[in-house]
Structures are given as structure tokens and as C-alpha cells.
C-alpha positions as MATLAB code, in Angstrom:
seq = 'XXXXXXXXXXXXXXXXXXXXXXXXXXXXXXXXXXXXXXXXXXXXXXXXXXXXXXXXXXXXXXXXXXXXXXXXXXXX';
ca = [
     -25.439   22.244   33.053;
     -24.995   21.940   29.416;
     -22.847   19.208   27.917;
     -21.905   21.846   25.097;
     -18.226   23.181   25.069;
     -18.657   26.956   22.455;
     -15.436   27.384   23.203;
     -13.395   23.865   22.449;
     -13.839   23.722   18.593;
     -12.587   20.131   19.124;
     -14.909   18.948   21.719;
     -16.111   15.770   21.354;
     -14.483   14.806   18.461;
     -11.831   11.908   18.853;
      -8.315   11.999   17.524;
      -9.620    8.944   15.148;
     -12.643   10.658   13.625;
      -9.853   13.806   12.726;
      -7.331   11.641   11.279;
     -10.295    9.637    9.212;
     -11.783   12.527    7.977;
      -8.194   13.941    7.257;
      -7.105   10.903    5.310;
     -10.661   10.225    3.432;
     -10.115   14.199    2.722;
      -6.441   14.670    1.978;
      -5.081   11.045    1.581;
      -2.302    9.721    3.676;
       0.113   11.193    0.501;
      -0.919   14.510    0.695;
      -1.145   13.887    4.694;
       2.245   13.049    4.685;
       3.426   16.288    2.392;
       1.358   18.913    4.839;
       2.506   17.203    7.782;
       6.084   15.483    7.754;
       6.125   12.655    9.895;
       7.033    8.440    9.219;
       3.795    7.154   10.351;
       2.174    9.033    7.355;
       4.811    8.371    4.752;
       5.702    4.725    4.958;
       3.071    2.063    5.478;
       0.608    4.348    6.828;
      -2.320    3.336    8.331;
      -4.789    4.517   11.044;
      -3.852    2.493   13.735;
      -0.239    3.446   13.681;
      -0.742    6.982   13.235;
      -2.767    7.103   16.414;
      -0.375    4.839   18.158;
       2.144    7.622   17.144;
       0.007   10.823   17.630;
      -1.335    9.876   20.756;
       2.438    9.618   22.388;
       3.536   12.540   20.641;
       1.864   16.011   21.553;
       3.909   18.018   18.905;
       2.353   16.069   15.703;
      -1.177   15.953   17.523;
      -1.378   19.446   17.810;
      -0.464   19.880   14.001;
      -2.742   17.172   12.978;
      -5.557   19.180   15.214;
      -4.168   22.180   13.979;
      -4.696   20.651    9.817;
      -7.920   19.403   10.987;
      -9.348   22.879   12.111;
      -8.035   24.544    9.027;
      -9.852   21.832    6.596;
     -13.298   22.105    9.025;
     -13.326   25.917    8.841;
     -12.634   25.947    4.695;
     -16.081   27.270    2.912;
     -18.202   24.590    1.383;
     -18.431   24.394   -2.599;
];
């Protein structure tokens, strides 16, 4: 059996590595501008936002969502 999953582009990556590479990528301001929710607007930090995310499967799925958009964006 192979541990591989070809057709999950989000297999084995965590909801924390997304939302770190998001913010080191993005910044929690821009964060908060693409996707419109508290946790990334006032006092943001990672801990909250997964607190939030993690209870909420509407603004997961967007943050997956901005997450496979910025993976599949050609290199410079």
C-alpha cells in the first residue's frame, strides 16, 4: 500500500502549515482583505485563527481553497 494520496492535493499538510505559509505569503492584512473574517482582521494571530477555522467548515474550505490557488501560482 502506498502512503501517497495523487488525488488529495491537501494530503498531509495540516491546517497550521496552510495558514503559516498563507500569512508568511500574504500577511494577515492582505489575509484578512481575500478572506473576510474577525480572526484575521483584529488581533490576528495563528492560534486564534485555527481555534476559529477548525470550528468553522465554511472559512476552512476558503482558507484551503486560497491556499491551493497560491500553491498552484507559477514560480518567478
Amino acid at each position: 500500500m502506498s502512503d501517497q494520496q495523487p488525488n488529495d492535493p491537501l494530503h498531509g499538510i495540516t491546517l497550521e502549515m496552510m495558514l503559516t505559509q498563507l500569512v508568511e505569503h500574504y500577511g494577515w492584512d492582505e489575509m484578512g482583505r481575500i478572506i473576510k473574517i474577525r480572526c484575521f482582521n483584529n488581533d490576528p494571530s495563528i492560534k486564534s485563527s485555527l481555534q476559529f477555522l477548525r470550528k468553522t467548515p465554511w472559512a476552512r474550505n476558503k482558507v484551503e481553497a486560497l491556499y491551493l490557488k497560491y500553491k498552484r501560482k507559477p514560480l518567478k
